[in-house]
N, C-alpha and C positions, 0 to 999 in steps of 0.2 A: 616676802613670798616663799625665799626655802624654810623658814623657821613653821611659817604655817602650813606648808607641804609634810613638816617632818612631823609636824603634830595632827596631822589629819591622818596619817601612814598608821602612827600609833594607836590613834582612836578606833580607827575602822580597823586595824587589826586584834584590838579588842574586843570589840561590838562583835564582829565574826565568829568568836570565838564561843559565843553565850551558848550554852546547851540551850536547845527548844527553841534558839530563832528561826529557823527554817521553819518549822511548825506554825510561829505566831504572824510569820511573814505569808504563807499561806493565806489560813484563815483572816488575816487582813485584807490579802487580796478578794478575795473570795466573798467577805463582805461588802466591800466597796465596790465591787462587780453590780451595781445595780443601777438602771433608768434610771434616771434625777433629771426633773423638768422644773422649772420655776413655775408661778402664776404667770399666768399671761396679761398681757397688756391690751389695750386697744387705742391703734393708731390710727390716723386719718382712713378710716374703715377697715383695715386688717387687722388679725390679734398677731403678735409677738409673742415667742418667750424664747426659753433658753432650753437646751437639751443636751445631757453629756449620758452615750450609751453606756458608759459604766466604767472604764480604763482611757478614758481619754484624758488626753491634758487639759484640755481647754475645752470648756463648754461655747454650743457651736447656737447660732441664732436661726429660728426658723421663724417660718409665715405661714399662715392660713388665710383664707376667705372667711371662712366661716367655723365656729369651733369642730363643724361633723367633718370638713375637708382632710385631706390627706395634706400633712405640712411638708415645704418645700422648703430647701435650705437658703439662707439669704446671706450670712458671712460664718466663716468655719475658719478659726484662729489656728486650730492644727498644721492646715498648711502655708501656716506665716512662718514656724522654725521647725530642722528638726528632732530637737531633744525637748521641745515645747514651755522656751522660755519665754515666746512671745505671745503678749494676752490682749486679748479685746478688752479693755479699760473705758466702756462707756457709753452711750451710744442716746442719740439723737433726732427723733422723726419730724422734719418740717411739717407746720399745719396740715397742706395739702395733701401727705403721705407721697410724692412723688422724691424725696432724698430722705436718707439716713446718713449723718454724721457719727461717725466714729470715731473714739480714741484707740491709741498702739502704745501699748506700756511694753515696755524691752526690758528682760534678765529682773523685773521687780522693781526697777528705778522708778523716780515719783513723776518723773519726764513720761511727756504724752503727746506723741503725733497724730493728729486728726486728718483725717482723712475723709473725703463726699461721695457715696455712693447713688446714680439712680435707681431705684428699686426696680422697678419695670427695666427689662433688659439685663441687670445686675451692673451698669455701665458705671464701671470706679471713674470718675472724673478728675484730673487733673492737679487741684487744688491739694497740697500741702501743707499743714500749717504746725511750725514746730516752739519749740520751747517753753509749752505749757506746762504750766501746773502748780496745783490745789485750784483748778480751777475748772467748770463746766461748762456747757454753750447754753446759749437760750435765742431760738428761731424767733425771729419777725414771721405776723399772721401770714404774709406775704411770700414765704415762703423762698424769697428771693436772698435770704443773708442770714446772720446769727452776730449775736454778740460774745464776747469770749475773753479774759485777760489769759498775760504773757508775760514773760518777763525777759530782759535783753537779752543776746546768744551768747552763754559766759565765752572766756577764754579757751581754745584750744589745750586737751586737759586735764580741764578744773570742774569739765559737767558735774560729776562727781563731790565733791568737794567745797566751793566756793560756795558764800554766803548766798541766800537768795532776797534782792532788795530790788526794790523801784519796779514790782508790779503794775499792769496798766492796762485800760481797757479797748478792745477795738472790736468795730463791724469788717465783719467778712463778707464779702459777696459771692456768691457763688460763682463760679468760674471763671475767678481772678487771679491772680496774683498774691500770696501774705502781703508780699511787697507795698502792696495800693491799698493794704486796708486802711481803712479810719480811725485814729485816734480819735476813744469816744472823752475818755477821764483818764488823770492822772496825777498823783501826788507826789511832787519832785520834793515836796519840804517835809514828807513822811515816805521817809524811804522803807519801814519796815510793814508800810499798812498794805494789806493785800483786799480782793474785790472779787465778790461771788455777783453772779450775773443770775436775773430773771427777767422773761418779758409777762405781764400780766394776760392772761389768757386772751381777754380783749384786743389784746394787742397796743392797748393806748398807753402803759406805761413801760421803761426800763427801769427795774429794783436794784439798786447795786447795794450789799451788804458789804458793808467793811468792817474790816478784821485787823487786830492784833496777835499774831501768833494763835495759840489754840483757846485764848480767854472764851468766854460765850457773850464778851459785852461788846455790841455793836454799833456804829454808827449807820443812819439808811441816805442814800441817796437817788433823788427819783429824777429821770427824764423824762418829759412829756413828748411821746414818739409821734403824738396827732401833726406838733408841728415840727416840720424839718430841721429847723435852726434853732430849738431851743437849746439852753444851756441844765445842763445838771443844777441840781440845787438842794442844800441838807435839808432832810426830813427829820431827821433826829443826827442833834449834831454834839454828841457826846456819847463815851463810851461807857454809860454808869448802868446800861443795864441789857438783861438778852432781848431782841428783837427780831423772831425769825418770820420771814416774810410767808402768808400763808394764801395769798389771793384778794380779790380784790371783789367788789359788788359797785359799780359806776366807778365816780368819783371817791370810795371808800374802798383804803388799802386796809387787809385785816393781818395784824401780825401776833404770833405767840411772843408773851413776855414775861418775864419774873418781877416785872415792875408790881411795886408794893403786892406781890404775889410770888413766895418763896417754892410756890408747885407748880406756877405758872397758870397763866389766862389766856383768852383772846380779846385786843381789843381791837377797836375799829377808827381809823383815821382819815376824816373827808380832807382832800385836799383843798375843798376852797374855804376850809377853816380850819388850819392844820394847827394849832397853838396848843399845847399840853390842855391847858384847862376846859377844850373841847372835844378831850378825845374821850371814846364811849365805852365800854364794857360792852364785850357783846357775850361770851363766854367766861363763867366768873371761875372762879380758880374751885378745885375740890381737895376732899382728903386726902388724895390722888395726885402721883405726879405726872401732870403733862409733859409727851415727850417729843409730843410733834402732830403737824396739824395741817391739815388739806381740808381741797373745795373740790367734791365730788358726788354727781346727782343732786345737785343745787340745796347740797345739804353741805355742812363742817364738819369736816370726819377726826375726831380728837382720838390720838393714840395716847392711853395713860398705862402706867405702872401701879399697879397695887402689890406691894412688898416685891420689887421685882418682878410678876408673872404679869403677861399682857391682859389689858382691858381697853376694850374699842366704843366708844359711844358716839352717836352723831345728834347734829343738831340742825335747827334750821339757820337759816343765814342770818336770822334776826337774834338766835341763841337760846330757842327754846329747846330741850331737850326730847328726841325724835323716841330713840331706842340706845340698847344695847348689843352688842353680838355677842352670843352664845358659843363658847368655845368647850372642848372638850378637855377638861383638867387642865393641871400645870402646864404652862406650856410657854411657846412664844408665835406670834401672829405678826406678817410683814405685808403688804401690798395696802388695797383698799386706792390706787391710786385712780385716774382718767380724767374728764371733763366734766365741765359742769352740767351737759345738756346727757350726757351718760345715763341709761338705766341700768347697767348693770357693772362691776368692777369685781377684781379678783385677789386674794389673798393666800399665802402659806401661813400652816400651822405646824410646827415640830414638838419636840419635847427630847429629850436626855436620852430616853426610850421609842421614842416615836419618830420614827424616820417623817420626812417631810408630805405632807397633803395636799392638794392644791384644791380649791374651792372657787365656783362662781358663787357670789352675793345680788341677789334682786334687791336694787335698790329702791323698788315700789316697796316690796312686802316685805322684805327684813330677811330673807330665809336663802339660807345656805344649802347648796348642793354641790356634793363631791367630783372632782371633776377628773381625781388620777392619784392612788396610794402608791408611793415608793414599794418596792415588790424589794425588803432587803432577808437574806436568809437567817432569819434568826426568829423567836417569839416574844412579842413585847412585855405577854402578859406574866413572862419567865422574870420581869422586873417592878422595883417598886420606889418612885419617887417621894421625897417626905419636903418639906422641909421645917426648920427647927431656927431657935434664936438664944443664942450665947449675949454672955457679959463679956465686953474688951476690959481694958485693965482698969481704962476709969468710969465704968458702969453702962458705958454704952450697949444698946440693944444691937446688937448685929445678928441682922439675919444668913441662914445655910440651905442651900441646897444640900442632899445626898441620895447619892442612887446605886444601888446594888444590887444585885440579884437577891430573890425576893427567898427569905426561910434562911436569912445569914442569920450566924452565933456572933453575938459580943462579947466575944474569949478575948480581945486586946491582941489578935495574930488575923488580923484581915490586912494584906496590902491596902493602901490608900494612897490616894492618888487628890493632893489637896491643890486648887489651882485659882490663883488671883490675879487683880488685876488694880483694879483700888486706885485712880487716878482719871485727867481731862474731863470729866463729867459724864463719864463712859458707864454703861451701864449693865452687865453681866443679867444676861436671860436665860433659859433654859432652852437647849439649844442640841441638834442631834448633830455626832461624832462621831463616827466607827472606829477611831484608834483607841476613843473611850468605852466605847458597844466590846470593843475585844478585850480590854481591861478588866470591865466587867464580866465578859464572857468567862475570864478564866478564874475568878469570883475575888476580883478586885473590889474595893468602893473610890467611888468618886466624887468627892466633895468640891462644892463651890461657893464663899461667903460671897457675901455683896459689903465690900470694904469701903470706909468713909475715903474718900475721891471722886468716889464714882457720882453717877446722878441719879441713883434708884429714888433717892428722897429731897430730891430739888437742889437748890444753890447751896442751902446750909450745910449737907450732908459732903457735897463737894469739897467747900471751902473749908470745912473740918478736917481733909487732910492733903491742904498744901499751904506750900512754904513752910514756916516756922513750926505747923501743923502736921505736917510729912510725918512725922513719927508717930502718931495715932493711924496712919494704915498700917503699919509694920506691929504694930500692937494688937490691933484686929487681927491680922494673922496670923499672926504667934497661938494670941486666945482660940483662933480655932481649932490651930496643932492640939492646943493643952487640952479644947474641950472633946475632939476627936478619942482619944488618949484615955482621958478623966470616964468615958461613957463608953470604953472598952471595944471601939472599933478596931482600935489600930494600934501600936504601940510606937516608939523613937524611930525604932531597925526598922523599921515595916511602912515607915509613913515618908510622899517624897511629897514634893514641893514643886510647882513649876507656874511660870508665867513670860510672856513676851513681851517685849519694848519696855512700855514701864511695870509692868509687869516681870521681865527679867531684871529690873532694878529690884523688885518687890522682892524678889527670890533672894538677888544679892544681899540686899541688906539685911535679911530675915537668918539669912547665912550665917554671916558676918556677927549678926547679935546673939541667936542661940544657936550654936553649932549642934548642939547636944540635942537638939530636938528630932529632927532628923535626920533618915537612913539617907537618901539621895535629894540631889537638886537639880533643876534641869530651867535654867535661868536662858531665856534664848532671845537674841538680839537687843541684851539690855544694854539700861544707859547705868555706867558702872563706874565713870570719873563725873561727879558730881561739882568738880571744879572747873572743871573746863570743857564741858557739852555743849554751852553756848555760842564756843567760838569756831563751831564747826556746824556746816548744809545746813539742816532747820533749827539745830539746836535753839535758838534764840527765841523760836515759834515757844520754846516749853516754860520761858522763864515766868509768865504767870502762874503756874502753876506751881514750879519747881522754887523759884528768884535766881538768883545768880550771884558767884560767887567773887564776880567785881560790883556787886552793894555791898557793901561791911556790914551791912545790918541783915542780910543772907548766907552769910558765910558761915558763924559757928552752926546752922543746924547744919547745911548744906556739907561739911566735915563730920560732924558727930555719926551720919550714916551714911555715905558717900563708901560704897562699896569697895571699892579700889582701896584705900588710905586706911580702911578698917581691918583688913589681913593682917593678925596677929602673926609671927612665927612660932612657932613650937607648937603650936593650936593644930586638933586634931577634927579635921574638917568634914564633912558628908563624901559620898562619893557626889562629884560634881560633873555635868556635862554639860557644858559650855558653847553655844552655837551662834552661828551669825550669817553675814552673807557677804558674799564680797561684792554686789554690787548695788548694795541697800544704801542710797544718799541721805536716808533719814534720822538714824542711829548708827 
């Protein structure tokens, strides 16, 4: 604690120090001064969303009746702390709209206390239920309980710290006791497998996905909730491939899968003929990567990626292809979610330039209308998005964003600001940022590749950079430095580097191999001991991705760029800022 007191003293007496911070701290402010509403939802007949007036910590939940109503606030996370480390982490509407379930995430820990509100009234009830987490609720029709995993209350401690093992599921009843909940499912002889909870809109099934760490390959477990006393039972009882549960039509569960589809599909699985060689195609895989998939307006609403920029398509429930939504340029697009008996659902559209939009969709006629533009002080049209595709070092295609203000010279003296992330199956959209909006205000460029880890282009693109693989992200980003460089954006001195979690790995390691490449590095909360991550909080979640460096057949890559172990001495390093958090259990 004093060693890193002495070196935060230092830091921030430096940082202080910068001619024109006050300036840039300003106009940050000043931009980030603006409305921000989410899409809205609609719950057992109210709409939902989220609303931060501009300077707030915590964005605050309100309600309407009707979208022309005047919205009334329903939980305001502000006044849970006040330096506003405490956030609304989640949130949950029974069938009947008469409770909202909520999660309480403290200081950014992955720990989540839930808590039941009645909405009518605003009456917080009783019910506490603590030691969650990675994990959601999912309400019975009935509106009388939820399903939910947990895991034991560690040690006096070690919250912090201690492994997280022997995950488990239980029903919660509303205004009981955690104590009397029900053990729904448990795996004592898989102590590392963890369990995502769904009820099927119907109500007649429980979907529990199971999980190894952050892999995407699942096993499904279904509970028939018509009868009281059933027992769980594998639906798919092997982890050989992804299976994300996406709704259900009767007795047919539809899930997204990479099964013999490296972009992904939907298929369909009747349960009173569940055997591989009966299951159907209902959505066949495209050029396109599918990245995720709902049942709303008794249509299959398919989110795909084309070269990383969002593409929405729907279908009918049998898979015939309905329409497309029409979006305006590069950009990224989130919601589309509701029920099935739904006419209408809501969505945001952003872009690197384009503060956030919110939209109602008529799900009769296909047609979009604007429902609320971010009002942020600046002009979009003063910017201009590209993107562009470089060769890695062993010929791979990798694609780039870049965005700058529009009438830049390619003189090789433009600041750049290059940012990755290349890892979990994670996928880098275009995406609005004021710390970035100010960067480029002050006629920065801001680069983004889409590095092989990520999932812009399915499982293959993934698997191409982990484990023994790992070093093809760090080579993708390298090539982007050189191609930045080679095409006169930017030059060595001029060009920084940053990324978080594995992404602060990305940084480290990129460090560590071409020092020379870059002017600064701003690597924040990464994982930087690539020997021993695993034997700490989730570390052990990454080793699909990563391996680990107690298998001997993981170890020489996991050394060869293991950040930590690669600092040469005498080596003349970027300027480096180095961040973390002191009460992050996850890295």
């Amino acid at each position: 604690a004093d060693w890193v007191a002495a070196e935060n003293a230092l830091t921030f007496g430096y940082l202080k120090s910068i001619p024109g911070r006050d300036d840039i701290e300003r106009r940050i402010t000043e931009l980030w001064n603006y409305e921000k509403i989410s899409a809205p939802s609609k719950e057992g007949g109210r709409y939902y969303f989220f609303r931060n007036d501009g300077l707030q910590n915590q964005n605050v939940l309100y309600m309407q009746q009707t979208l022309n109503d005047e919205p009334a606030v329903l939980i305001d996370p502000n006044s849970w702390s006040a330096d506003g480390t405490v956030a609304l982490a989640g949130t949950e509407f029974s069938d009947d709209g008469r409770y909202v379930a909520y999660g309480i995430q403290d200081g950014g820990s992955d720990w989540r206390t839930w808590r039941i509100m009645e909405i009518d009234g605003r009456r917080l009830l009783d019910d506490e239920l603590r030691w969650i987490k990675f994990s959601g609720i999912a309400w019975t029709p009935d509106s009388q309980g939820f399903f939910y995993s947990r895991y034991d209350e560690p040690q006096e401690g070690a919250e912090f710290q201690s492994l997280n093992l022997n995950q488990k599921v239980y029903y919660h009843r509303v205004g009981t006791a955690q104590s009397e909940d029900k053990l729904i499912y448990a795996r004592p002889d898989h102590p590392d497998w963890g369990f995502g909870v769904d009820v099927s809109e119907d109500g007649h099934y429980l979907v529990l996905t199971v999980w190894k760490g952050t892999d995407d390959r699942y096993r499904i477990v279904v509970k028939d909730l018509q009868e009281a006393d059933s027992e769980p039972f594998d639906l798919i009882d092997n982890f050989d491939h992804e299976y994300s549960f996406a709704g259900n039509d009767g007795t047919t569960l539809l899930f997204q899968t990479n099964l013999n589809a490296p972009l992904r599909r939907v298929i369909g699985i009747d349960l009173n003929n569940r055997s591989p060689e009966h299951w159907k195609e209902v959505v066949a895989e495209t050029e396109n990567t599918l990245s995720s998939t709902g049942i709303v307006g008794n249509m299959i609403v398919g989110h795909y990626l084309k070269d990383a920029k969002t593409q929405v398509r729907f279908y009918s429930m049998t898979g015939e292809h309905v329409r497309d939504v029409e979006f305006p340029g590069i950009g990224s697009a989130s919601g589309f979610s509701g029920k099935r008996d739904h006419t209408e659902t809501f969505y945001s559209f952003s872009s690197f330039a384009v503060p956030p939009s919110t939209y109602r969709y008529d799900l009769k006629t296909g047609e979009s209308s604007l429902l609320r533009r971010a009002d942020v002080k600046f002009n979009p049209d003063d910017y201009e998005t590209s993107q562009i595709f470089y060769q890695s070092k062993d010929g791979t295609r990798v694609p780039m964003f870049i965005c700058h203000r529009k009438g830049l010279t390619l003189n090789g003296q433009n600041p750049t600001l290059l940012y990755g992330y290349g890892g979990f199956n994670i996928s880098l959209t275009p995406s609005f940022s004021v710390s970035r909006l100010a960067w480029m205000e002050m006629g920065g460029v801001f680069a983004m590749p889409n590095l092989r880890g990520g999932g812009e282009y399915g499982e293959p693109w993934h698997k191409a950079g982990t484990k023994d693989q790992k070093q093809n992200v760090f080579n993708d980003f390298i090539a982007a430095a050189e191609w930045l460089i080679e095409q006169k954006y930017t030059c060595s001195d001029k060009l920084a580097i940053q990324g978080g979690s594995n992404g602060g790995l990305l940084v480290g390691a990129c460090m560590t191999q071409r020092p020379d490449l870059y002017g600064a590095c701003l690597p924040a909360v990464g994982v930087m001991d690539m020997l021993r991550f695993q034997k700490f909080t989730a570390g052990r979640f990454w080793v699909d991705d990563y391996g680990s460096a107690d298998n001997a057949a993981d170890f020489p890559a996991l050394y060869a760029y293991s950040p930590y172990h690669n600092l040469k001495p005498g080596t003349h390093y970027p300027a480096t800022l180095v961040t973390t958090a002191d009460t992050d259990d996850r890295v």
